[in-house]
Each structure stands twice: as structure tokens, then as C-alpha cells.
C-alpha positions in Angstrom: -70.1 -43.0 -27.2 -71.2 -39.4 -26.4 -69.7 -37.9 -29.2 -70.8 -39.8 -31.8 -73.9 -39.8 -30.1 -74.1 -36.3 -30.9 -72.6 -37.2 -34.7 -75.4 -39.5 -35.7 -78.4 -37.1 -34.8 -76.8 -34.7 -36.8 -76.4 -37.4 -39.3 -80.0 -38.1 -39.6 -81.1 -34.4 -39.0 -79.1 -33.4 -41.9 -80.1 -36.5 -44.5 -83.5 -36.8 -44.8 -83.9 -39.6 -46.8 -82.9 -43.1 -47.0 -83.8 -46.5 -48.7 -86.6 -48.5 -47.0 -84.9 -51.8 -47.5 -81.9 -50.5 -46.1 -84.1 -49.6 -43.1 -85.5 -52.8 -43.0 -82.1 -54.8 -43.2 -81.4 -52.4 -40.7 -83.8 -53.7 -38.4 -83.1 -57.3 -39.0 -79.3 -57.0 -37.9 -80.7 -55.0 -34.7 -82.6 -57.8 -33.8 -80.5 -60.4 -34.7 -78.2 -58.8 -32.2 -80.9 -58.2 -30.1 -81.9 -61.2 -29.6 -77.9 -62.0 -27.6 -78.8 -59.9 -25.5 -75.5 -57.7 -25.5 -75.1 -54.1 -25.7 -79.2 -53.3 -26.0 -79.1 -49.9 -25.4 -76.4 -49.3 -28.5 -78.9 -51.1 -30.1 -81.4 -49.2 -29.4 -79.8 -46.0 -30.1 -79.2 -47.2 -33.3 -82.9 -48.4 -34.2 -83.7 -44.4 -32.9 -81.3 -42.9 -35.2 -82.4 -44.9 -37.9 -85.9 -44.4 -37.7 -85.6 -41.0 -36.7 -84.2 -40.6 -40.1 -87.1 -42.7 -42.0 -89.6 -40.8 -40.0 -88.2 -37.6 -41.4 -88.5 -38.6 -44.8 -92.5 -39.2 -44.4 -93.8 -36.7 -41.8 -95.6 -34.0 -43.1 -93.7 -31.2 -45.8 -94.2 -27.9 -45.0 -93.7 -25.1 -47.5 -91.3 -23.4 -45.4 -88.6 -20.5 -45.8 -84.6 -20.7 -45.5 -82.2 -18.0 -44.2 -78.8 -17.6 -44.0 -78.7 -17.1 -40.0 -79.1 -21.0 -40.1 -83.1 -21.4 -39.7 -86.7 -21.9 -41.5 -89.7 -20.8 -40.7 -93.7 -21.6 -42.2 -96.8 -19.6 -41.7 -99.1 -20.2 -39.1 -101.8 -21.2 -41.9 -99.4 -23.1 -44.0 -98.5 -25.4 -40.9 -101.7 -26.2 -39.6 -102.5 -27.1 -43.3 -99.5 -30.0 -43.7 -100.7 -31.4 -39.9 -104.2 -31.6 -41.7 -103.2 -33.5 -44.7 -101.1 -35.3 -42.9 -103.8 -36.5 -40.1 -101.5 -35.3 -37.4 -102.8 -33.2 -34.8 -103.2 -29.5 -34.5 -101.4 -27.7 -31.5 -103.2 -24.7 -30.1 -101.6 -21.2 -30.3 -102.1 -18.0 -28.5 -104.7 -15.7 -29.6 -103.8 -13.0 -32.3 -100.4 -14.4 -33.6 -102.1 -15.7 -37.4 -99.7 -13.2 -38.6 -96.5 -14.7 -37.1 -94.0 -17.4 -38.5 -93.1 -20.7 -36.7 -89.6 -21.2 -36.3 -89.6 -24.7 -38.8 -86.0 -25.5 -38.1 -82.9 -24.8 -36.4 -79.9 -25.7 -38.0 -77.3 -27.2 -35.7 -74.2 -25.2 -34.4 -75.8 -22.6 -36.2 -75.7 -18.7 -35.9 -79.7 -19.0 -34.7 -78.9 -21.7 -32.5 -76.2 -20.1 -30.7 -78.5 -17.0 -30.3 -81.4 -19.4 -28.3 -83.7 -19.9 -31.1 -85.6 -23.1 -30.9 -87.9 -25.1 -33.1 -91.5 -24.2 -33.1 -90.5 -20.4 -31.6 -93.4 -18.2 -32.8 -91.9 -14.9 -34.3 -94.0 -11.7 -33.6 -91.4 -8.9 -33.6 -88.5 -8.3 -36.1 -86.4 -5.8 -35.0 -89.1 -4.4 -33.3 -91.8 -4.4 -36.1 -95.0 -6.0 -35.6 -95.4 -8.4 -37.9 -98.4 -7.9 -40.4 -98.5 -11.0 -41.8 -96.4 -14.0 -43.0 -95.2 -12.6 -46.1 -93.7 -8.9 -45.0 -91.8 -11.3 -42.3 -90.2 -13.6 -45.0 -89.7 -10.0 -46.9 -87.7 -8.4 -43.7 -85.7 -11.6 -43.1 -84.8 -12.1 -46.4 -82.7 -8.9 -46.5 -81.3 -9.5 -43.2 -77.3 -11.2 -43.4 -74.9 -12.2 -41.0 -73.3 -8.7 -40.5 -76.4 -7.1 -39.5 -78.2 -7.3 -36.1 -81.0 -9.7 -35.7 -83.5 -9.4 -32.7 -86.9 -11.3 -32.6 -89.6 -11.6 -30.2 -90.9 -15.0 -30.1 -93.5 -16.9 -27.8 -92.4 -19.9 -26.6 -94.0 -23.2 -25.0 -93.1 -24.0 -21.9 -95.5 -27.0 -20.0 -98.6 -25.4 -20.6 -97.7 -22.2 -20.9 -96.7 -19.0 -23.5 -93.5 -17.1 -22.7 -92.3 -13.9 -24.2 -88.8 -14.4 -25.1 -86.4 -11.8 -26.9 -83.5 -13.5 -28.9 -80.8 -11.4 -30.3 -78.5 -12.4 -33.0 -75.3 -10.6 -33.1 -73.3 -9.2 -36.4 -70.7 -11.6 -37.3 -67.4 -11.1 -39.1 -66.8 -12.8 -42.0 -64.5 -15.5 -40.7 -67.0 -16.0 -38.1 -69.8 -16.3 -40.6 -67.5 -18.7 -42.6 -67.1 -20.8 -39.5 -71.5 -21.6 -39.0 -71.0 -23.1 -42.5 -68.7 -25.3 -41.5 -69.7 -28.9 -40.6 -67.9 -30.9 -37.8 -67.9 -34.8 -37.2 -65.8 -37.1 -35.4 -64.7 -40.2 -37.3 -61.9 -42.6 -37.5 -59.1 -41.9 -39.7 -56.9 -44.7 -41.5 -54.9 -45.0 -38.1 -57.9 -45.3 -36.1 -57.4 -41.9 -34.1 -60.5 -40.1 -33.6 -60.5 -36.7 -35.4 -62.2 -34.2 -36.4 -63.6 -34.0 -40.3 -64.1 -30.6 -41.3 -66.1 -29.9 -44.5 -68.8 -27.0 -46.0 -72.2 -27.7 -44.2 -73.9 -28.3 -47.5 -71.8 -30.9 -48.7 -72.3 -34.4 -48.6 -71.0 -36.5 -45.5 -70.0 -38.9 -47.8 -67.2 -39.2 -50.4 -69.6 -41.4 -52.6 -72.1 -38.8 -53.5 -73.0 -37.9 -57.4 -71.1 -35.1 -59.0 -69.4 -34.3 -55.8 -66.0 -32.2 -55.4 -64.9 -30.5 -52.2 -62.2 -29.6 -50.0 -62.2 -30.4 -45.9 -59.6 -30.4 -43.5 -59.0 -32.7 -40.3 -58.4 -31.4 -36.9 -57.9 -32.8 -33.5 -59.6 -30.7 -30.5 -58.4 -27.4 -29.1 -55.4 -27.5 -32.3 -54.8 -26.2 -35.7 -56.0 -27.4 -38.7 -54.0 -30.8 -39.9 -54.2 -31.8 -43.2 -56.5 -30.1 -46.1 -58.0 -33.0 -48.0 -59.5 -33.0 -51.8 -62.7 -35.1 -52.9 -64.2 -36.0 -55.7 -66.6 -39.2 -57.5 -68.3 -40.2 -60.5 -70.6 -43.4 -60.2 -69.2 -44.5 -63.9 -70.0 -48.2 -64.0 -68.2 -50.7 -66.5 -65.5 -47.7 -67.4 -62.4 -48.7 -67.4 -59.6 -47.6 -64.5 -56.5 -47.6 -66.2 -55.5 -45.6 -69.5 -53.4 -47.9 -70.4 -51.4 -51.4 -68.5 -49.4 -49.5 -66.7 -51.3 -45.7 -66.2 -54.3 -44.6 -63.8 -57.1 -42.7 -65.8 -57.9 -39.6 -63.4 -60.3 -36.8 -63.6 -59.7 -34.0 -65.7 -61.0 -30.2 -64.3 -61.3 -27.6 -67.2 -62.0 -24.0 -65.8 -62.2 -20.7 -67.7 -58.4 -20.8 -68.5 -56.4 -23.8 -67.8 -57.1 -27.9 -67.4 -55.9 -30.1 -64.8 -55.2 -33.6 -64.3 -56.1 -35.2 -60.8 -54.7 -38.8 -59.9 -54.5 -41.1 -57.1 -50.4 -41.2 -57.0 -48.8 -44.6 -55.5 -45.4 -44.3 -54.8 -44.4 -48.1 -54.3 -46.5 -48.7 -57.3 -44.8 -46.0 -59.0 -41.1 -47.0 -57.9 -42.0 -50.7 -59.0 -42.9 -49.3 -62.1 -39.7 -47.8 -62.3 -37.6 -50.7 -61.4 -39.6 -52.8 -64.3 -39.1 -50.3 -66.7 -34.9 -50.1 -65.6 -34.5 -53.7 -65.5 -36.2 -53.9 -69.0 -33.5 -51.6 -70.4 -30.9 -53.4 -68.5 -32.0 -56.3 -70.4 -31.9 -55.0 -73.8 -28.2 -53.7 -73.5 -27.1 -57.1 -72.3 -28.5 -58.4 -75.1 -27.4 -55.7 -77.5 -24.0 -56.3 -75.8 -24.5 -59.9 -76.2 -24.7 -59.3 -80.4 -21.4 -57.4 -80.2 -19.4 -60.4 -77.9 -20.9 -62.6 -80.6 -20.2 -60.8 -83.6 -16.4 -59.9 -82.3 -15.6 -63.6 -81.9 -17.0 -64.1 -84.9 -14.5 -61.6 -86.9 -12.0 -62.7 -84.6 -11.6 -59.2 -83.3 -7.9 -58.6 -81.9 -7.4 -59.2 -77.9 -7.8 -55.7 -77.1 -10.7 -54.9 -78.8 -12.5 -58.0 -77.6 -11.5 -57.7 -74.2 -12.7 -54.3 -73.9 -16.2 -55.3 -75.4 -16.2 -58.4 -72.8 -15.7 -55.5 -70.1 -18.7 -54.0 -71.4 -21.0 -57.0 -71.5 -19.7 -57.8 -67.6 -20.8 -54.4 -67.1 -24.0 -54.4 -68.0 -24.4 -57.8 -66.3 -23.4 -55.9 -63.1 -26.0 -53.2 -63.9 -29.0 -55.7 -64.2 -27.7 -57.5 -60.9 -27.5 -54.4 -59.2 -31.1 -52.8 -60.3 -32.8 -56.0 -59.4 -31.4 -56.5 -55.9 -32.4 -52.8 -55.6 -35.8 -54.1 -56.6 -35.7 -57.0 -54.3 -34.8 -54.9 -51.3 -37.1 -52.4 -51.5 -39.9 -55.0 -52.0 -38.3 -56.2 -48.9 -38.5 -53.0 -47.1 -42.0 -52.4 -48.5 -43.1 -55.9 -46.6 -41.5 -55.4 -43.5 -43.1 -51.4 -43.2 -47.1 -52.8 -43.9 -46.1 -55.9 -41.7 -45.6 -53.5 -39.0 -48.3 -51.0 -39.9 -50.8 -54.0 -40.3 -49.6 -54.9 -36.7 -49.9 -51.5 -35.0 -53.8 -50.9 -36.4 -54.6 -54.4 -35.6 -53.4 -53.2 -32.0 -55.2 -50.0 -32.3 -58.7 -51.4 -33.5 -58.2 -53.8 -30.7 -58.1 -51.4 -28.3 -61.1 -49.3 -29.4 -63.3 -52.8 -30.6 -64.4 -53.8 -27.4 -66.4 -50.0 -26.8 -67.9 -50.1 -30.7 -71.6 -51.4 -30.9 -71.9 -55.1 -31.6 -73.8 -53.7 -34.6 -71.2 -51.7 -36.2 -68.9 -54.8 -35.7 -71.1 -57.1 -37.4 -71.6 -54.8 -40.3 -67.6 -54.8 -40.0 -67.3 -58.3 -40.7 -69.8 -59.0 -42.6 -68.1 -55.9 -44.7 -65.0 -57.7 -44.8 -66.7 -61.2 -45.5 -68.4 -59.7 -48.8 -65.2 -58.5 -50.1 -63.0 -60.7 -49.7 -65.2 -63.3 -51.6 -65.8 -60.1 -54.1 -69.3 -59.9 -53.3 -70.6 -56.7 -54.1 -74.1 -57.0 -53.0 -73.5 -55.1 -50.0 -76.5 -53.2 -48.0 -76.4 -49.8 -48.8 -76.8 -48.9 -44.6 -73.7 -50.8 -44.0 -71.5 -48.9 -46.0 -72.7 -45.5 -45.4 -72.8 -46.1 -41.7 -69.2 -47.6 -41.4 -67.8 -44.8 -43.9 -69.4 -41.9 -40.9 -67.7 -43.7 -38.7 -64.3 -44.2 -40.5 -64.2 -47.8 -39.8 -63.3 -50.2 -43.0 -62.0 -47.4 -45.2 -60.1 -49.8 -47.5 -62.8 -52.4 -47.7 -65.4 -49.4 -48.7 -63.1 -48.0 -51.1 -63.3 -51.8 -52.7 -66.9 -52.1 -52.4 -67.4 -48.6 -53.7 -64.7 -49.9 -56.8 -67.1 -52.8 -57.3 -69.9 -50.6 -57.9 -68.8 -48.3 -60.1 -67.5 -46.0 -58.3 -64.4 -43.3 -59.7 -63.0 -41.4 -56.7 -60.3 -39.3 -55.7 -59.5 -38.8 -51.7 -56.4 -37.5 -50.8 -54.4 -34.6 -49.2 -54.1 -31.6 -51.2 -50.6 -30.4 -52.4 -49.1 -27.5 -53.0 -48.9 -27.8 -56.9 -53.0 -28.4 -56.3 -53.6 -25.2 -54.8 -53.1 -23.1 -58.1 -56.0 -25.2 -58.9 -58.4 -24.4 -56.3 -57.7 -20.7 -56.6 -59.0 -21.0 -60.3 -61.8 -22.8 -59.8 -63.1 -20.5 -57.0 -62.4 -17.4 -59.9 -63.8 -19.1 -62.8 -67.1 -18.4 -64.1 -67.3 -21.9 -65.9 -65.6 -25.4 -64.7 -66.9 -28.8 -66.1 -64.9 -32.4 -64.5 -64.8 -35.6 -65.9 -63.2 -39.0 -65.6 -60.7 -39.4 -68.2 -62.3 -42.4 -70.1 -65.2 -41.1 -69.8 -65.4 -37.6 -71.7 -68.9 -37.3 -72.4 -70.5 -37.8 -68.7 -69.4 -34.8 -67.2 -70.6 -32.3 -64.5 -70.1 -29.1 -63.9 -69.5 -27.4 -60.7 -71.9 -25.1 -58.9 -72.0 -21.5 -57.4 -72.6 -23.8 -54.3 -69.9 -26.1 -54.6 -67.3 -23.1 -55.6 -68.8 -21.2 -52.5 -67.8 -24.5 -50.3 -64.0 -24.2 -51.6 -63.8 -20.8 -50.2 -65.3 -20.6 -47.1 -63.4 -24.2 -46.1 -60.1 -22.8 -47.7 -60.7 -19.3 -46.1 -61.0 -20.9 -42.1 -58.3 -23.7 -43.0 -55.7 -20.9 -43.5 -57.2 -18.4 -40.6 -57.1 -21.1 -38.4 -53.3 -21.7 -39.0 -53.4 -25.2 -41.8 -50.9 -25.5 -44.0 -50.7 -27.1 -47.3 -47.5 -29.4 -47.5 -46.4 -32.1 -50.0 
């Protein structure tokens, strides 16, 4: 429960904004559970982190400043302003420090953070220059990266009194850079073991974002990297999902040079596919040899000759006999392995049901309810907090279908990596579903960044790429 307690503030921290009815629904299933009696202080938590994250997306903007060391900061004017127009109250600082800047925000897991920066730190000094006002400190910070040295004198609350604190931030490597931008969260994976999802800070948590294409790897704790994923979506309702009866439409990437076909690849659909397409030819030679027997008896064709064309038809009999038992026992084979699997999750998700949140459960059902019935008026909260968690995968990727929703979420391969490499070099790369040329997107400086520095710590870290 720690852990993901941990998870979810991030969670909200890091998404800002969020629907209001899905807040409100929200609040009805807490108190329906509520109201049993059972679990309240899950409960609770999950009212907190849920209106912890509405709450963020009304309380007072500030016009405040980013930098790379992983914090923001406003003016001492500018802040007192937003509390104003936003009625809230106005703290009381130390005398003389107009021309500092208020530490805004620390991201989590951050370079700052690690250093002992905290929210609402007011920055005097940087490396040891007086601040003169606001701007020259946004000016001096601005130029200031993660190989150079960083030390700040800051006043800090503490009860009712100012403290002079310094707080140095140390020159980083570039690996070690790479690894602040780095995101980690703990979710469920499709054999409900808890792992951990690593992915480019700035990208969505979520695989059903707009225009969205990235890389991440999964990990357990203390061990190399395990398996580098790709993702990508396109909200395209009404398009079609197949090219044809018998083809997946996938997403094409064009870069500077080459294009590239991406497809979700089933390989019991695939081998089916195979055995329907063998028996059909199996068919058409004993039918072809059929015409022959026919025709030979017909011309009364000497013994030989029409014994050796009876061979033949046997022959392909045989063939057609053989390929569909082959079909039959691999169907057979295909049963008993998702019999078993379906058994040993069933086992697993038993084991870990009892310590989930009555909440998460009921959304779990209900989840489960909706699309089995193909409902697909599904509360936008359920599915985003279930997908965090990695609980219902397959009944998301459904619900997700339902909507409109074109994804791709699968390990990389080795073929793929040629791929990758190009898109991080190419000036120019545009993606789009293949029956639906004309809504594309094209990839950003950001999203190109995210490739690398995910890539970069997947390989230092020891993860391989294997088919």
C-alpha cells in the first residue's frame, strides 16, 4: 500500500487536471463504499488523492519559471499577486528579500530534490551573487545545466521562524542527468507481478494519450532493465481496424529517409491464418485431382495411368487430413495453454485481491460488467485509475477499442531498433494509422528527446533488446 501510496501522489502531482464529473462519480463510489463501512482509510486516501488533484487544477496560477535542475520558481510580487486574485491569504516574509524568487515547485526524484530544495524556499544567493531582482535570477539560472555546480542560499520556514540554509547541487554526468528524467511507477503487469514502469518524465502515464509515441522499459528492484517496450495511439473513431478480412491496419512512421510499418503481431491468429489458407489449397488440388479421376474414367485411361492418378487423388486426401488435424491439435494445444494461464492469474489476482482497496475492486467489476455487455459508457476515472495500477489491462484495451481508440503496446524487437535510431536522427517524422492517412501527427523535439534519454539508461543499465 506504501508504494503505491507514494505512486498516486506523484500521479496527481504530475496531472493537473481532470474532469469534474469524473471527480464527482468519483466521490459517489467512495461513499457508496463508505457507507459498508470497510477499508475507510483506503477510501479516504483515495478521496485525498483525488481531490488533491481537482484542487490543483483551480488554486491560484502563478507565472512561474522552469529549469532543467527539476524546479520553478515566481517572484516575490508575482506571488503575492495570484494569492490576491485568488482571495487566498498572504504569508509574511522577511524583511529585504523583494528581490528574491520563491522556490514554486520541486519536481519529484529530481536533481533539486535530491540536493534539499523545498517548496516555498526563498532564493537570495546564486552562486554567491546577491540577487538584484527577480529577473537577473531567472537570467543566471537559465544558463545554469546539469554539468555545472549549483549552490543557493535560501531562507526557509521553520514553525515560526526564518533559517539560512545553503543547498548545493552537484555536476552531474550525463547518464546521471538522463536518469532525473526518468519517471518510475509501480504497477501490475499482465501476470500480476508488481514491477517497475520506466518511461521519460514528460511523457504521459498513460498509453491512451493524443499523439503519443514513446519507449519505456520495465524493471524489478535492485536488477537490470527487463524488457524495452514501444507505445503509441491515435483516438480515430469509426476507422476501420482491419485493411482487409484477414490483415491488421497498423501505423505507418515516415522519417527523413525510410517508412516503417508498426503492427500488433498475433501468432495463434497468424498460424490459424496459415492453417486456413493451407487447407484452402489442399482443397483445390483435391478437387483439381478430382477432375482428372473423373476425366480418366471417362476416356477410359489404361490401368496404369489410372492407378497412378488414383494415387495422387489419395494423396492429396492424405494432405488435407493431415493439415487439418494439425489445425485441430494446435487449437487444442492453444486451449489447454490459456486454460492454464487463465488458472494461474486467477490464482495470482486472488492472492493480491484481498489487500486492493474495495474501491479499485468495484471499479474492477464494474469494468468487467460494462464490457462484457459492450457498454462503453465507462467513467473516464475508472479506466485511468485501473490502467496506473495495471489491473484489467485486457478489459481497458476493449474499452479503449470501443472508443476509438488505435494503439500499439508491445516489446520492442530487434528489427525495430533500426527504427528508433532514425527517428531520434531525423529532422522530420510524421505517424499515422494506416486507414487513416490524412490525420497525422508529427513527432516532437520533446518526444525524440524522450527516445534517447530512455534508450540511452536502458542500455547503460544492462537491457537488452531480444525478439
Amino acid at each position: 500500500m506504501g508504494c503505491f501510496f507514494v505512486f498516486y501522489l506523484q500521479l496527481c502531482v504530475q496531472n493537473t487536471t481532470m474532469d469534474i464529473g469524473a471527480f464527482l462519480l468519483s466521490c459517489e463510489v467512495l461513499l457508496f463504499s463508505i457507507s459498508s463501512g470497510i477499508q475507510f482509510m483506503k477510501k479516504l486516501f483515495f478521496f485525498c488523492s483525488i481531490l488533491l488533484i481537482c484542487l490543483a487544477s483551480i488554486q491560484a496560477e502563478t507565472p512561474s519559471k522552469s529549469y532543467e535542475m527539476g524546479f520553478k520558481t515566481i517572484s516575490v510580487f508575482d506571488y503575492k499577486q495570484a494569492l490576491k486574485k485568488a482571495s487566498e491569504d498572504i504569508p509574511r516574509f522577511p524583511p529585504r528579500t523583494g528581490n528574491a524568487v520563491i522556490v514554486d515547485f520541486v519536481e519529484y526524484d529530481s536533481r533539486a530534490e535530491k540536493a534539499g530544495l523545498q517548496d516555498q524556499d526563498l532564493i537570495l544567493l546564486v552562486n554567491g551573487k546577491l540577487l538584484k531582482s527577480p529577473e537577473e535570477g531567472d537570467k543566471i539560472l537559465k544558463k545554469i545545466t546539469y554539468k555545472d555546480e549549483l549552490k543557493l542560499r535560501v531562507i526557509r520556514r521553520e514553525g515560526n521562524k526564518w533559517k539560512r540554509i545553503n543547498v548545493t547541487l552537484e555536476p552531474m554526468s550525463d547518464l546521471n542527468y538522463f536518469r532525473t528524467l526518468l519517471y518510475r511507477g509501480l504497477r501490475y503487469d499482465y501476470e500480476f507481478d508488481l514491477k517497475y514502469y520506466v518511461s521519460y518524465r514528460k511523457n504521459s502515464l498513460s498509453t491512451f494519450s493524443f499523439k503519443n509515441f514513446q519507449i519505456y522499459y520495465t524493471k524489478n528492484s535492485g536488477k537490470p532493465p527487463e524488457t524495452l517496450y514501444l507505445k503509441l495511439s491515435m483516438l480515430l473513431p469509426g476507422t476501420n481496424s482491419f485493411l482487409n478480412e484477414s490483415t491488421l491496419a497498423g501505423f505507418i512512421v515516415k522519417t527523413d529517409s525510410a517508412k516503417y510499418r508498426i503492427v500488433e503481431v498475433d501468432k495463434t491468429w497468424e498460424q490459424e491464418k496459415a492453417f486456413k489458407k493451407e487447407l484452402a489449397e489442399a482443397k483445390k488440388l483435391i478437387q483439381a485431382e478430382r477432375i482428372k479421376l473423373a476425366e480418366a474414367k471417362k476416356k477410359n485411361k489404361a490401368n496404369g495411368e489410372l492407378t497412378k492418378i488414383v494415387k495422387e487423388f489419395d494423396l492429396a486426401k492424405e494432405k488435407y487430413l493431415k493439415i487439418q488435424k494439425a489445425q485441430s491439435d494446435f487449437s487444442k494445444l492453444v486451449s489447454k495453454f490459456n486454460e492454464q494461464r487463465e488458472e494461474r492469474l486467477r490464482k495470482k489476482f486472488s492472492d493480491i485481491y484481498f489487500d486492493l482497496p474495495e474501491y479499485i475492486t468495484i471499479m474492477r467489476d464494474e469494468l468487467i460488467q460494462k464490457v462484457t455487455n459492450l457498454e462503453a459508457d465507462i467513467p473516464e476515472v475508472t479506466l485511468q485509475t485501473l490502467e496506473m495500477r495495471g489491473l484489467g489491462k485486457r478489459y481497458i484495451e476493449v474499452a479503449r477499442g470501443m472508443q476509438g481508440w488505435k494503439f500499439y503496446d508491445e516489446p520492442l524487437k530487434k528489427e525495430q531498433m533500426k527504427m528508433i535510431y532514425d527517428i531520434i536522427s531525423s529532422h522530420k517524422v510524421t505517424i499515422y494509422f494506416e486507414n487513416a492517412p490524412d490525420k497525422q501527427f508529427e513527432l516532437t523535439p520533446e518526444q525524440k528527446e524522450g527516445l534517447k534519454v530512455v534508450l540511452k539508461v536502458f542500455q547503460a543499465d544492462g537491457g537488452k533488446v531480444t525478439d
